[in-house]
C-alpha positions in Angstrom: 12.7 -7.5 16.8 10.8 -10.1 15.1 9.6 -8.8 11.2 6.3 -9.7 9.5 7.1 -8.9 6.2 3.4 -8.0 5.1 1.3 -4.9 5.2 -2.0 -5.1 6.5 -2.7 -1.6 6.6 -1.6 0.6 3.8 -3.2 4.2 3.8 -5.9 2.9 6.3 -8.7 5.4 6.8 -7.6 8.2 5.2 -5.4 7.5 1.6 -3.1 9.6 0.4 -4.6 12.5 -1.7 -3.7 11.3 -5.5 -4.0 14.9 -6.4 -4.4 13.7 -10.5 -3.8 16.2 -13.4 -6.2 18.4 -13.9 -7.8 17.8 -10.6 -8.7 14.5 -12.3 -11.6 12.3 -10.5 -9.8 8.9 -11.4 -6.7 7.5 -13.2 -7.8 5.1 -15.6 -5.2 2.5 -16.9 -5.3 0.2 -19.7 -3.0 -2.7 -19.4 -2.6 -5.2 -22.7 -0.8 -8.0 -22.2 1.8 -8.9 -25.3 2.9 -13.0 -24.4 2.1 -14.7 -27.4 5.7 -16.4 -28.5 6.3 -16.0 -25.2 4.7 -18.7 -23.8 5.4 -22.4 -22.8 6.3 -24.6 -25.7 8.8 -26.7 -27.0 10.2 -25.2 -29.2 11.3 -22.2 -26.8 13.1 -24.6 -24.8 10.3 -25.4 -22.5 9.3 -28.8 -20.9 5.9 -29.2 -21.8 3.2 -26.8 -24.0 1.4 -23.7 -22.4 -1.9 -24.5 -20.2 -2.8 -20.9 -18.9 -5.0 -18.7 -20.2 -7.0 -20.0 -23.1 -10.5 -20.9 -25.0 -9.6 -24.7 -23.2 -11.1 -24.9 -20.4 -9.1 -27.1 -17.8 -6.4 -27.7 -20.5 -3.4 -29.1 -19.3 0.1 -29.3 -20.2 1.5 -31.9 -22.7 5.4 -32.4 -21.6 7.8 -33.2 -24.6 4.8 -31.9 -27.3 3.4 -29.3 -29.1 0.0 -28.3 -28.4 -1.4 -27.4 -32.1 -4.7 -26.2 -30.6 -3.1 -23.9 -27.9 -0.4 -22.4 -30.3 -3.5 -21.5 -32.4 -5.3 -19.5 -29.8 -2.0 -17.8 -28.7 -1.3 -17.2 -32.6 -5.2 -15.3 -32.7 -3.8 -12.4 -30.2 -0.7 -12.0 -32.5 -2.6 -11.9 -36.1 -6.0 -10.9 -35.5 -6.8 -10.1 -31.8 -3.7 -7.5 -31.2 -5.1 -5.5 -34.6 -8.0 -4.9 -33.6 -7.4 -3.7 -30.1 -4.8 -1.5 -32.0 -7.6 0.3 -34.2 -9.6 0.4 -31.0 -7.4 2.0 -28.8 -4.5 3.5 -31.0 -5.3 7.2 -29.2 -5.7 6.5 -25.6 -2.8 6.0 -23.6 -1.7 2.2 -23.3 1.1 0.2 -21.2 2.0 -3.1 -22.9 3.6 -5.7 -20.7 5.7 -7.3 -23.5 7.0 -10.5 -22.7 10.5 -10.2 -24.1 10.7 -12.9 -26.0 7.6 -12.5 -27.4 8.2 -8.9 -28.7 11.3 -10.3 -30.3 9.4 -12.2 -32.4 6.5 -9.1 -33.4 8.3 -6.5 -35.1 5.6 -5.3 -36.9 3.3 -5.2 -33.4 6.4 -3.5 -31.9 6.5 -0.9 -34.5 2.4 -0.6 -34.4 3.0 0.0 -30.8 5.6 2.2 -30.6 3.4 4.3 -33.5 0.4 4.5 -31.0 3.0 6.4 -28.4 2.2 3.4 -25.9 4.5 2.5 -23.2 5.8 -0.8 -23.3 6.6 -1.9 -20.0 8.8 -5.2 -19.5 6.8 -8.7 -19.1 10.0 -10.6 -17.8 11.9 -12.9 -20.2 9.3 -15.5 -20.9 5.2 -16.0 -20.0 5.8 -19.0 -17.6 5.7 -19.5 -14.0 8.7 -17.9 -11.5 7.4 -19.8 -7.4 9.7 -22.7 -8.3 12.7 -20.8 -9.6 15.7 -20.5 -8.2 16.6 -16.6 -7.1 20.0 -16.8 -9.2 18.1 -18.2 -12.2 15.1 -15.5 -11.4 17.8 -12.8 -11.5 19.5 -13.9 -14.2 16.1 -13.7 -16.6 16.0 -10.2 -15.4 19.1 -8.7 -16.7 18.2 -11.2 -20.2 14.7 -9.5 -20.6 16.2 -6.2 -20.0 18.8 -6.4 -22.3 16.3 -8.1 -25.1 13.9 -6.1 -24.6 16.4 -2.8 -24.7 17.4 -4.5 -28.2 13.8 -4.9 -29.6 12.3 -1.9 -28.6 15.2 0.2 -28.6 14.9 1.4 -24.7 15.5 -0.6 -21.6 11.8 -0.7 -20.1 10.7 1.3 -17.1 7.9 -0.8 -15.6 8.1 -4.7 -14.8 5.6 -7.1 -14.3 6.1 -10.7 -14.3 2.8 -11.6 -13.2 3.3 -15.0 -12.8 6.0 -14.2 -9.8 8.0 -15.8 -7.3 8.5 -14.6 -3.6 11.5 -13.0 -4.6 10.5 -11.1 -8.0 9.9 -7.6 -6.3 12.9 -7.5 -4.4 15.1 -9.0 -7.5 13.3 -5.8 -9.8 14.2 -3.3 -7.3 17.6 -4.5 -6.6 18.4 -4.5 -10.2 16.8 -0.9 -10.6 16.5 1.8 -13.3 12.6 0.8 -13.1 10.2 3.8 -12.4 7.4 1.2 -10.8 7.2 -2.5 -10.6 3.2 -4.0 -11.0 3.4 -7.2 -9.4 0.9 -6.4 -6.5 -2.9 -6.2 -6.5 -2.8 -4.6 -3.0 -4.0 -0.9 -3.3 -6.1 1.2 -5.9 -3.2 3.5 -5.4 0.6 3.0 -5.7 2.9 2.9 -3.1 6.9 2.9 -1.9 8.3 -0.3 -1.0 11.6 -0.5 1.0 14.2 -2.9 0.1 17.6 -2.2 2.4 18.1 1.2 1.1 16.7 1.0 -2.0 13.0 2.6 -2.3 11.1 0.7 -5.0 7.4 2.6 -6.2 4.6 0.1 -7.1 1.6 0.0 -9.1 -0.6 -2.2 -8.3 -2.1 -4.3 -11.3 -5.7 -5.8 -11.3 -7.3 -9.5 -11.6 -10.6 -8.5 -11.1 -10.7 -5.8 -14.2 -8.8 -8.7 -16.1 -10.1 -10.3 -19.2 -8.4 -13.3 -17.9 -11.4 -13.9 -16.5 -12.8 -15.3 -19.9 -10.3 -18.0 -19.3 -10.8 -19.2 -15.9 -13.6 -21.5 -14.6 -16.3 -19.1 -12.6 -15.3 -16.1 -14.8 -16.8 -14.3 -17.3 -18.8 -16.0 -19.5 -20.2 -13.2 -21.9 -18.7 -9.6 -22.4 -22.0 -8.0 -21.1 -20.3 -9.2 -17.5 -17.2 -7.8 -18.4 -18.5 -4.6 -19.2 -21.3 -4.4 -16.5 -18.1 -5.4 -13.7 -16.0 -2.7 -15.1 -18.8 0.0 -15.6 -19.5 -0.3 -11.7 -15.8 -0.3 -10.8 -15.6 3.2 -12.3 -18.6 4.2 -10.9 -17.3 3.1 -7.4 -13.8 5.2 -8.0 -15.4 7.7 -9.6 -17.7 8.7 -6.9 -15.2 8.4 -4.9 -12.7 10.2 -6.2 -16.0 13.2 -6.8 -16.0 13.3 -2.7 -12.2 13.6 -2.6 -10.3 10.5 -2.6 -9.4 9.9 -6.3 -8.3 6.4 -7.1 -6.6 4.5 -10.0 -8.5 2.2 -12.2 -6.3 -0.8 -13.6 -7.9 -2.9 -16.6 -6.1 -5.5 -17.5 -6.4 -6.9 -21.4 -4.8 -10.2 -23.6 -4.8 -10.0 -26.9 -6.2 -13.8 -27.3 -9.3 -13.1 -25.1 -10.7 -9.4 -25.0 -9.5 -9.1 -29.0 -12.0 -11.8 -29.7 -15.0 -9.9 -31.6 -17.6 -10.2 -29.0 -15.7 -9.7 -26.5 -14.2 -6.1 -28.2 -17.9 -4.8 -28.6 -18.2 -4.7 -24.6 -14.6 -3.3 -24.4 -15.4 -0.5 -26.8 -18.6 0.3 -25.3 -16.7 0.3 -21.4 -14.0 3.0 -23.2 -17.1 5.2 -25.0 -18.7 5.2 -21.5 -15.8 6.2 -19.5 -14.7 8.7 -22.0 -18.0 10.3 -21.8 -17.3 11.7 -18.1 -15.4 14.5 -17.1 -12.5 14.7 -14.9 -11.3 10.8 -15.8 -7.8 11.3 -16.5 -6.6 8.1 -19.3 -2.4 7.9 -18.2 0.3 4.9 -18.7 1.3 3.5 -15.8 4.5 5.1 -16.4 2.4 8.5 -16.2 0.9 7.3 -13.1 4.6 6.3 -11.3 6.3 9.7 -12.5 3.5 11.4 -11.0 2.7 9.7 -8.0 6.7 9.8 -7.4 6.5 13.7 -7.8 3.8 14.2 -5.7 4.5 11.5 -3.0 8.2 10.6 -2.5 10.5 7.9 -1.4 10.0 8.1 2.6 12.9 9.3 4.1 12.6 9.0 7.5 13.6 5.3 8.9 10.3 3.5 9.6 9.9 1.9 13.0 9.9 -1.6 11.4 13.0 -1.2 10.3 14.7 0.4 13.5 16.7 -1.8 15.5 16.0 -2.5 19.5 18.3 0.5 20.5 16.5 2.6 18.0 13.2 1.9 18.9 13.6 2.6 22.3 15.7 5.9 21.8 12.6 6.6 19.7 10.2 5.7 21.3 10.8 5.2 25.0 9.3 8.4 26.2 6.0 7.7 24.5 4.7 6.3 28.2 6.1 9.2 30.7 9.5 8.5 32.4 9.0 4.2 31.1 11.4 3.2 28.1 10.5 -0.5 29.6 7.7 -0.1 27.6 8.8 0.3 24.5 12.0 -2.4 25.4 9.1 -4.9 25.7 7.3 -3.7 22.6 10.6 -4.9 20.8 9.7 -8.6 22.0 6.3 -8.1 19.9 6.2 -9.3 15.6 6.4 -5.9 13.9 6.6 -5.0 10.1 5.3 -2.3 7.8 2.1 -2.8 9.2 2.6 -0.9 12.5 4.7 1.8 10.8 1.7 4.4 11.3 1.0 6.1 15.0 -1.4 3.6 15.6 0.5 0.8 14.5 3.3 1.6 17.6 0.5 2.7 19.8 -0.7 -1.0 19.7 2.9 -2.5 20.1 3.7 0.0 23.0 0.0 -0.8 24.6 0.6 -4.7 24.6 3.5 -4.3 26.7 1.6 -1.8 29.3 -1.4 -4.1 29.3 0.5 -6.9 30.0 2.6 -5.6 32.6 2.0 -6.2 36.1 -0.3 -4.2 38.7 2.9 -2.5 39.6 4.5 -1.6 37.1 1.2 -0.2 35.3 1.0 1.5 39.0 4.7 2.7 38.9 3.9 4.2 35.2 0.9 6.7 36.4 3.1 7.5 39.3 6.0 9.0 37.0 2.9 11.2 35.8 3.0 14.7 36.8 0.3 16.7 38.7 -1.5 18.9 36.3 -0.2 22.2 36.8 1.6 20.9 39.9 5.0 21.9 42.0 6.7 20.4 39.0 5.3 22.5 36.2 6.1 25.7 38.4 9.6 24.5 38.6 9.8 23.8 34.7 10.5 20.1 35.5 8.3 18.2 33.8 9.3 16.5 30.0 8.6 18.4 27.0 6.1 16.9 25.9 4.1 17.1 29.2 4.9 20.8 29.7 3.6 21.2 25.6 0.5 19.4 26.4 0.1 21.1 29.9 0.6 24.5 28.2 -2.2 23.8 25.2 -5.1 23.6 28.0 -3.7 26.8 29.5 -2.6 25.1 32.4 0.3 27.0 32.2 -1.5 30.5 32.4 -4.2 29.9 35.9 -5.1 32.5 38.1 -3.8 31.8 41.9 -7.5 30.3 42.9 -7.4 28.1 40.0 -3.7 27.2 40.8 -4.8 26.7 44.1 -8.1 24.6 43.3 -5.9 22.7 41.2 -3.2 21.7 44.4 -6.1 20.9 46.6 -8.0 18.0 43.9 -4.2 17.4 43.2 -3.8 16.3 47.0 -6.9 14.9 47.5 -6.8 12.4 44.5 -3.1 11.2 45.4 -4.4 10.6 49.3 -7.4 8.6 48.0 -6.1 6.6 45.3 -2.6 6.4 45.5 -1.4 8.1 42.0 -2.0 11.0 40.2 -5.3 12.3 38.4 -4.3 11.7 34.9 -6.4 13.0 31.7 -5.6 13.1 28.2 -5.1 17.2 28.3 -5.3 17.4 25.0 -8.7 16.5 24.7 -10.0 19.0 27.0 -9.9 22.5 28.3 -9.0 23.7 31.4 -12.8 23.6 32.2 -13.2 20.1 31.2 -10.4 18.9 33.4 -11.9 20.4 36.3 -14.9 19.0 35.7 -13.6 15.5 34.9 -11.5 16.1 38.4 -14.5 16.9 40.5 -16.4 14.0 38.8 -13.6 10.8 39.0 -12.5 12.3 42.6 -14.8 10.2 44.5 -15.0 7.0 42.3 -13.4 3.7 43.9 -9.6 2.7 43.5 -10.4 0.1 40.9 -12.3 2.4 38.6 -10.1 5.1 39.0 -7.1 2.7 37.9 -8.3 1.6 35.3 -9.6 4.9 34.0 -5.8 6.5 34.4 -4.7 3.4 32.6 -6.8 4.3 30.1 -6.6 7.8 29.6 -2.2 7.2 29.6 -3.1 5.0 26.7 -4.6 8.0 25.1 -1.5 10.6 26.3 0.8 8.1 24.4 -1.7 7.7 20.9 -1.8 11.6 21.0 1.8 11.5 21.6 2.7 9.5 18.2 0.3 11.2 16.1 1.7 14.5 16.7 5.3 12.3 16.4 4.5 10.3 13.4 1.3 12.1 11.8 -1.9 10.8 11.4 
């Protein structure tokens, strides 16, 4: 089966119900970034100085120096900008994503941190860029920033984000493990499970439009009245929302060189004030929010159809189309990932393969279709599922007319069009299939077909959502 790693549909129409604390109308989560002494720079071994995130705009790396400017504006977030986001927030519930290196070298921010009860989740080893690094090397940094930032903190961290992540940095976290959540997604307003082999990996999705890193890009914010006006109708979007009940999580993500700057803290302050003055907004860690979600949703333990091999698939799915695993065989040929691991998602693969088979073989499929309430049902011969589906219209409980009526269109239909009438029974009564008999009785060959087509389509969506849910 060929895999496509990505998923395209997540919770789809309907997302899982978050089901907060306190009946909560949205999670709100405060991210501040600790990286400063973390960054690029020479004298922490690195090639060239830092060029990400600052006041410079378009600033570029100097390889071999020191960037005296740069180091200055990192230095802000340590001494000044990291205070006063400490006095503004020292009672809500915070995650910091400490760069290891760079908590090393703020014990008294540590300390301030650990005072303000915030979780302190793990930023990786150093604030520079992972696409280029080799997996062993990427690995390796793990088990370092674990072990330093275990030493600093005095507890291994339960959340990871590197931010600035390879390919691989998802898979390398979870195969490490001991991590409650890993952030480095911006694919959901909820979290969800990941599966890596057997390992089951939760993740939280982080945020880079609720980012102040926006102050440091070019077509970002300019003036903290954006901020606040972008993050005031983000909440309101959640929170109504999450009032007609789908609650949602909230990420805001904060640096300590950019939203600590003074004008830039008024608009923060006044977002927090205006939050905090609804009800039912629940302020949590993102640790909070894993433990939680993990409690309320667990690791999935049934094995996902992207994951099954060929013979699995087929054993799983070959009944799907009535008395064709050929179907399902073919489907195999099809890309699949995580995407199609949803009743619809097989319903499409298995489709494909009908749609594209031949006139006969799409023939030979409505013709292993039973009569409705036919000489097989009154033998108890036809497949479970049919004589279930049979038996919820109450074809299974007809007077003798009906029984009879029922024979007679049975006939009649096979003589004219060369197959059995076929209806989805599910979506109809016993009155409604006698009326949709009498009515498609008399139509031509060609409509007919592709009408049967259509509603064994249907028999086999119906079919997976009662297999696979909804």
């Amino acid at each position: 089966m060929q895999r496509y790693p990505r998923d395209m549909t997540g919770y789809g129409a309907t997302p899982s119900k978050a089901n907060w604390p306190g009946g909560a109308k949205i999670a709100v989560q405060i991210v501040l970034n600790y990286e400063e002494g973390g960054e690029n720079n020479i004298l922490h071994g690195d090639a060239a100085s830092e060029a990400f995130l600052s006041e410079i705009t378009g600033a570029q790396p100097w390889p071999g120096q020191r960037h005296w400017n740069m180091e200055s504006i990192y230095e802000y977030g340590s001494r000044a900008g990291f205070w006063r986001l400490r006095r503004m927030m020292k009672d809500l519930p915070v995650t910091v994503y400490g760069v290891a290196t760079a908590l090393a070298r703020a014990p008294e921010q540590v300390a301030a941190m650990k005072d303000a009860g915030w979780e302190i989740a793990s930023h990786g080893l150093k604030w520079v860029e992972h696409k280029d690094m080799p997996e062993d090397e990427e690995r390796a940094q793990i088990v370092e920033a674990i072990r330093l930032h275990t030493e600093v903190t005095g507890a291994p961290p339960k959340g990871w984000y590197t931010g600035r992540c390879s390919n691989n940095t998802v898979r390398l976290v979870a195969e490490q493990g001991g991590f409650d959540y890993v952030a480095d997604s911006y694919a959901d307003d909820l979290p969800y499970w990941m599966t890596f082999g057997d390992r089951h990996q939760l993740v939280v999705p982080y945020t880079l439009d609720c980012n102040d890193m926006r102050f440091g890009i070019q077509a970002g914010f300019t003036n903290g009245d954006q901020f606040e006006s972008y993050l005031k109708d983000s909440f309101d979007t959640l929170y109504t929302e999450g009032a007609q009940g789908s609650p949602k999580m909230l990420s805001i993500g904060l640096h300590c060189r950019l939203i600590g700057r003074p004008g830039r803290a008024a608009a923060l302050k006044r977002v927090l004030d205006y939050m905090a003055g609804h009800d039912g907004v629940w302020f949590a860690t993102r640790q909070q929010i894993a433990q939680h979600w993990a409690n309320e949703h667990p690791a999935p333990s049934a094995r996902r159809p992207s994951e099954m091999s060929t013979d699995q698939f087929i054993a799983e799915f070959g009944g799907i189309f009535e008395h064709s695993p050929w179907i399902a065989e073919r489907a195999c040929a099809y890309e699949t990932g995580p995407t199609h691991d949803t009743a619809r998602g097989v319903h499409s693969l298995l489709c494909r393969a009908f749609r594209s088979a031949s006139d006969e073989e799409r023939l030979g499929v409505l013709n292993a279709h039973p009569d409705l309430a036919g000489k097989l049902a009154a033998a108890g011969r036809l497949t479970a599922e049919s004589t279930a589906e049979q038996a919820g219209a109450g074809l299974d409980m007809l007077t003798d007319d009906e029984r009879t009526t029922f024979q007679r269109l049975n006939a009649d239909y096979v003589a004219r069009h060369g197959f059995p009438f076929i209806i989805a029974v599910k979506d109809n009564t016993k009155a409604s299939i006698l009326d949709a008999f009498r009515r498609r009785i008399d139509n031509d060959r060609d409509t007919e077909f592709a009408e049967a087509c259509r509603q064994v389509e249907r028999i086999a969506e119906l079919r997976l959502i009662e297999k696979l849910g909804a």
